[in-house]
C-alpha positions as CSV (number, residue, x, y, z in Angstrom):
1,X,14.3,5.5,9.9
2,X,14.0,6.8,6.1
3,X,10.9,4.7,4.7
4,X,12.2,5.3,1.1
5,X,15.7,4.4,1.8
6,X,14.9,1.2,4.2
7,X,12.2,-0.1,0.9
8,X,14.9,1.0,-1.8
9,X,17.8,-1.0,-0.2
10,X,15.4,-3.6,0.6
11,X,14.5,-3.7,-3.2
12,X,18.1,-3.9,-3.6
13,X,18.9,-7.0,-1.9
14,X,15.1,-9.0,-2.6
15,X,13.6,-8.6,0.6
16,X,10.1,-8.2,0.7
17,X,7.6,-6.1,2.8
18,X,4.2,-6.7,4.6
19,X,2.0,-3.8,5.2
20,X,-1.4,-3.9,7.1
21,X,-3.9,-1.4,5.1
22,X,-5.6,0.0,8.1
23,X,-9.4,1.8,7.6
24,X,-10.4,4.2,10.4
25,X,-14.2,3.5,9.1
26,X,-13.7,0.3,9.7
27,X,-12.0,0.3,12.9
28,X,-14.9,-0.2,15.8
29,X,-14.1,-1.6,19.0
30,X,-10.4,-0.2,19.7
31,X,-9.5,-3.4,22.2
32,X,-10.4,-5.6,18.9
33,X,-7.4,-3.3,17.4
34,X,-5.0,-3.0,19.8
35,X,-4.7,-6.5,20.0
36,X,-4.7,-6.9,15.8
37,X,-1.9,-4.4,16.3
38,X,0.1,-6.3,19.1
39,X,-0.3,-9.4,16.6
40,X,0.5,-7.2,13.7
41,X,4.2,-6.7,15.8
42,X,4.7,-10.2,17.0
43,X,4.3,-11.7,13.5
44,X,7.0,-8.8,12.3
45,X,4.9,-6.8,10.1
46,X,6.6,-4.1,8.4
47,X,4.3,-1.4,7.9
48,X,0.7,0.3,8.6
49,X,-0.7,1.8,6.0
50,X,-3.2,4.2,7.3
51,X,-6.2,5.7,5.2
52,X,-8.5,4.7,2.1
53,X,-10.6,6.3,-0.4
54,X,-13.4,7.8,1.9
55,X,-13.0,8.5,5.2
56,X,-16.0,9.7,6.9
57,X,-15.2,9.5,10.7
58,X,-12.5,11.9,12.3
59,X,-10.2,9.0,13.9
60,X,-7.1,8.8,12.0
61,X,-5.1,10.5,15.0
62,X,-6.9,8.1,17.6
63,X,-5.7,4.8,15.1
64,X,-2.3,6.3,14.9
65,X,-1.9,6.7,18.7
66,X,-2.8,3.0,19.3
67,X,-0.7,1.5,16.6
68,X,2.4,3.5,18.5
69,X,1.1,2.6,21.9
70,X,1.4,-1.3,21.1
71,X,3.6,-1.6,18.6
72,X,7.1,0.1,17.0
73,X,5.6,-0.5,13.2
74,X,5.7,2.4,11.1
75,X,3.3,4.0,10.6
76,X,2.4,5.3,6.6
77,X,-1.1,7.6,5.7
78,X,-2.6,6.6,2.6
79,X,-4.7,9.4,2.0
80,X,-7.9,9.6,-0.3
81,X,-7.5,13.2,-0.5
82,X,-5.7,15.9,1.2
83,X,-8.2,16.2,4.3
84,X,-6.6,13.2,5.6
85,X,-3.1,14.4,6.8
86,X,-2.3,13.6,10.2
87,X,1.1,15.0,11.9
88,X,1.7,11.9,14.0
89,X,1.9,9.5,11.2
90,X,5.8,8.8,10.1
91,X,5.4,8.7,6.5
92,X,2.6,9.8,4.1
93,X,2.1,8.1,0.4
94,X,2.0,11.0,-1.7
95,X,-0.3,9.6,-4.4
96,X,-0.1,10.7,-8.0
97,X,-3.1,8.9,-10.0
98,X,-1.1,8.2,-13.1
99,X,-4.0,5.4,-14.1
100,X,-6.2,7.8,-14.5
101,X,-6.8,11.3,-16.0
102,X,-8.5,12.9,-13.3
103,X,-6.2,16.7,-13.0
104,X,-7.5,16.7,-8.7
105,X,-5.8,13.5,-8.4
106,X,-2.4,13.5,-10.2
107,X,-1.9,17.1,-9.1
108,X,-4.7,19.1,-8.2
109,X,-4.9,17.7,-4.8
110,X,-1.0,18.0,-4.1
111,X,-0.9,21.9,-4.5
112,X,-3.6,22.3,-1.5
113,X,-1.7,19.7,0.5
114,X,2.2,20.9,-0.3
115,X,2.4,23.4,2.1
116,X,0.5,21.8,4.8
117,X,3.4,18.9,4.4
118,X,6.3,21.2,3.8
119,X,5.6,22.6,7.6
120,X,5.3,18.6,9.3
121,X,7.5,16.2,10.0
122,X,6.6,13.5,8.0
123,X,8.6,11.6,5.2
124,X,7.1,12.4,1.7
125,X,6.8,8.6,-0.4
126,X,6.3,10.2,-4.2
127,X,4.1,7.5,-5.4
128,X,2.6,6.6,-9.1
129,X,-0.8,5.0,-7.7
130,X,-2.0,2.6,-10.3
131,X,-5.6,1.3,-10.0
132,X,-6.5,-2.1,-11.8
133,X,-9.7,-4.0,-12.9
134,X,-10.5,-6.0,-10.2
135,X,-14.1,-7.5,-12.1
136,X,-16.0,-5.6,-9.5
137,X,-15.9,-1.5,-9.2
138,X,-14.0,-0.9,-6.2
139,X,-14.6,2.3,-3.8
140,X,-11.4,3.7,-5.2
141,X,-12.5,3.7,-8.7
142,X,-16.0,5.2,-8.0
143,X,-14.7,8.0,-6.0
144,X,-11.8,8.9,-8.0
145,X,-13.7,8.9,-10.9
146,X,-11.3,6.7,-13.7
147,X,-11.0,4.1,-15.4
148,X,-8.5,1.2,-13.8
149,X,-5.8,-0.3,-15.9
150,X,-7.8,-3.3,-17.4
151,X,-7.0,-6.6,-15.9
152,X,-5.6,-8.3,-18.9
153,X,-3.5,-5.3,-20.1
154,X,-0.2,-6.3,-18.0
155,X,2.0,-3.8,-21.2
156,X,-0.6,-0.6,-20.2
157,X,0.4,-0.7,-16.7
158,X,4.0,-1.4,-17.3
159,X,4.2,1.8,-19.8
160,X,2.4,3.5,-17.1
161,X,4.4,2.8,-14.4
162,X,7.8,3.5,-16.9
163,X,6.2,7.3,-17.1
164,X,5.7,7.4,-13.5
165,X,9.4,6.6,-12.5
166,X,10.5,8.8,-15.5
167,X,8.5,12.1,-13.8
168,X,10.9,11.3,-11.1
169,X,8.1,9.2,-8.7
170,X,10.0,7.3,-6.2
171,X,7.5,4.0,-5.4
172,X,4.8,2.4,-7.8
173,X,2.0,0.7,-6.4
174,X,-0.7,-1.6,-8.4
175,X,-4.0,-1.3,-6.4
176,X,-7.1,-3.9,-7.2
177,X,-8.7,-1.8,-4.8
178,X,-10.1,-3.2,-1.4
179,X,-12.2,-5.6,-1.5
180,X,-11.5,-6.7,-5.2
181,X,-12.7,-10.0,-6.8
182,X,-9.3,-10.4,-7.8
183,X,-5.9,-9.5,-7.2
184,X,-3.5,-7.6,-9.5
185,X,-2.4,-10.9,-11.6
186,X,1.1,-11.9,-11.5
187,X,1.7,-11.3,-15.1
188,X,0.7,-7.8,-15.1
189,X,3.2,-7.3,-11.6
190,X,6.3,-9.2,-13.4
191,X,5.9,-7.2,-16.6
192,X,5.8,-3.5,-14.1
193,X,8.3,-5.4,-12.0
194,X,10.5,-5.9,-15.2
195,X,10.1,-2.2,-16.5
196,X,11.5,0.0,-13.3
197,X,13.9,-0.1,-11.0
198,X,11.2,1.6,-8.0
199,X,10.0,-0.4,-5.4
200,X,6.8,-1.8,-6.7
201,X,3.9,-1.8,-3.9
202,X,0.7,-4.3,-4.4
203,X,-2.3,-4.0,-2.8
204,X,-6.4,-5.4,-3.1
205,X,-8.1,-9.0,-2.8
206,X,-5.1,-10.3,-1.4
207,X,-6.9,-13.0,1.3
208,X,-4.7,-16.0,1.4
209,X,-1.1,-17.2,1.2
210,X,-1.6,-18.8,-1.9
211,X,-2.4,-15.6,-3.5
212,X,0.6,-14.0,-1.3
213,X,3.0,-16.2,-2.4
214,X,1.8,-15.4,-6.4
215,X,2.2,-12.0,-5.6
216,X,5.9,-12.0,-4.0
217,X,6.7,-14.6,-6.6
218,X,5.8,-12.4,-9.5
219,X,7.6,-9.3,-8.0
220,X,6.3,-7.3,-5.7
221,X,8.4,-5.9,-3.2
222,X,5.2,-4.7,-0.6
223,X,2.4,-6.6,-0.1
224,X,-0.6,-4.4,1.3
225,X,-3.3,-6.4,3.1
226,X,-6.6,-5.1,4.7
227,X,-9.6,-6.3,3.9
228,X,-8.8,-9.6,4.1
229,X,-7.7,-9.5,7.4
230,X,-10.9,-7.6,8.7
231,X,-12.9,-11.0,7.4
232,X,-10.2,-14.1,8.8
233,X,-7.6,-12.3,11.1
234,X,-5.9,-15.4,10.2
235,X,-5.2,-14.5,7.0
236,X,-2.2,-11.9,9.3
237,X,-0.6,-14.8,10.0
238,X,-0.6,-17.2,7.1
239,X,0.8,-14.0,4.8
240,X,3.4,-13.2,7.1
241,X,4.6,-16.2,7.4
242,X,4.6,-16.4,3.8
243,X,6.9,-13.2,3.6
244,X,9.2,-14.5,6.6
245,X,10.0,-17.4,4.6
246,X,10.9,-15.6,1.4
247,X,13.0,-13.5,3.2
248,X,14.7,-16.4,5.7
249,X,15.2,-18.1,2.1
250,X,17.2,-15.2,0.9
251,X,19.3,-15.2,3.9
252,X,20.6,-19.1,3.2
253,X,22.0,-18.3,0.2
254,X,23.6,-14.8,1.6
C-alpha cells in the first residue's frame, strides 16, 4: 500500500484518518503494548506513528516488531532526527521544519539521512512540519530550538503551509506538540485546510472526542493521538469512534 496515495485519495473523497503517535521512551511493559496495539486494530485505526523529539532508548525496531506481530496497521517513523531510521518501518515522515528557521531541521538533517533512505525500502512522506503555540513549551519546541506558529495567528500558518506545498512538500501537519495545553484551534486548521490541496495532518493535546470531533470538523484529514491515550486508554476508543462515524456519515450520502 502507497501511504501518500491511500491519504491523497482519501483527502479526495473526505475520509478521515486516525493515527496512534507511538513513543518508544514511553513504552514500558511490552504486554501493556501489545494489547494497546491489538485494540489499536479492533477499533480500525489507521496508522502508527512511530518516534518523537528525543528518543533516548534504542527500541524503535523492538516497538515496530510488536505493532506487526498483533496488528496489520501501518506502520509510519516520525523521527526527531535522522538517528532514528529504522528499515522495518513502512513509511517514514520526512520532516521539513518550515515553522521554524533552524537550517539542521528544514534541510541540514535530510542530507545525512538521504542516502541512508535512498538504499531502504521505506515510502518517503515529504512533510512541511508546523509547530504551534500550545501555552506550554512543548519537548519539540525546546529541542528543535524555534519558535512555534503563535496560537492566535491562524493567516501565519496558512501562508506557511502555502510555501510548503509550493516547494513541492506532499503532506502538512500542525503539531501542538505532545502533551500541549491546547490543541491546534479549529480556526487556525480551517484557514491551512482552506489554503492547500495536501493532506493536512494534526497532532498534540488531542484527549477527548469533543476535541476530536473540533478537529475533524475544522479540517483535518489525520488526527494524531498519543499522549492522551498513555493517560485514559479510553480516550482510543472514544476518538475512533468519533472518526468511524464521520466516515460511516460520508458513506450515506455516497
Amino acid at each position: 500500500m502507497q501511504i501518500l496515495t491511500t491519504l491523497s485519495d482519501r483527502k479526495i473523497k473526505g475520509i478521515k484518518s486516525f493515527a496512534l503517535l507511538v513513543d518508544p521512551d514511553k513504552i514500558g511493559d511490552h504486554g501493556s503494548f501489545a494489547k494497546l496495539v491489538a485494540q489499536s486494530q479492533e477499533n480500525k485505526v489507521d496508522f502508527c506513528f512511530v518516534g518523537g523529539s528525543l528518543i533516548t532508548t534504542n527500541n524503535i525496531g523492538e516497538i515496530i516488531k510488536i505493532i506487526k506481530d498483533y496488528s496489520n496497521i501501518p506502520v509510519v517513523l516520525f523521527p526527531g532526527s535522522n538517528m532514528h531510521i529504522e528499515s522495518s518501518a513502512d513509511a517514514i515522515l520526512f520532516l521539513s521544519l518550515i515553522s521554524g528557521r533552524n537550517p539542521e531541521l528544514l534541510i541540514g538533517q535530510h542530507v545525512v539521512a538521504a542516502p541512508i533512505l535512498k538504499r531502504l525500502n521505506l515510502e518517503v512522506l515529504p512533510t512541511g512540519y508546523i509547530l504551534v503555540n500550545s501555552g506550554n513549551q512543548t519537548t519539540v519546541s525546546y529541542m528543535s530550538n524555534t519558535q512555534p506558529v503563535p496560537y492566535d495567528k491562524p493567516s501565519v500558518a496558512a501562508c506557511t503551509a502555502m510555501a510548503g506545498e509550493m516547494l513541492g512538500l506532499r503532506l502538512i501537519y500542525l503539531d501542538a506538540g505532545s502533551g500541549a495545553r491546547n490543541p491546534v484551534s479549529p480556526k487556525m486548521i480551517s484557514r491551512v485546510n482552506k489554503s492547500i490541496k495536501a493532506p493536512l495532518i494534526v497532532g498534540g493535546g488531542i484527549d477527548s472526542k469533543e476535541k476530536a470531533q473540533n478537529i475533524l470538523a475544522a479540517g483535518a484529514d489525520v488526527i494524531v493521538v498519543g499522549n492522551g491515550i498513555e493517560k485514559n486508554p479510553d480516550v482510543l476508543i472514544d476518538i475512533s469512534e468519533k472518526v468511524n462515524q464521520v466516515n460511516e456519515s460520508l458513506n450515506i450520502h455516497e
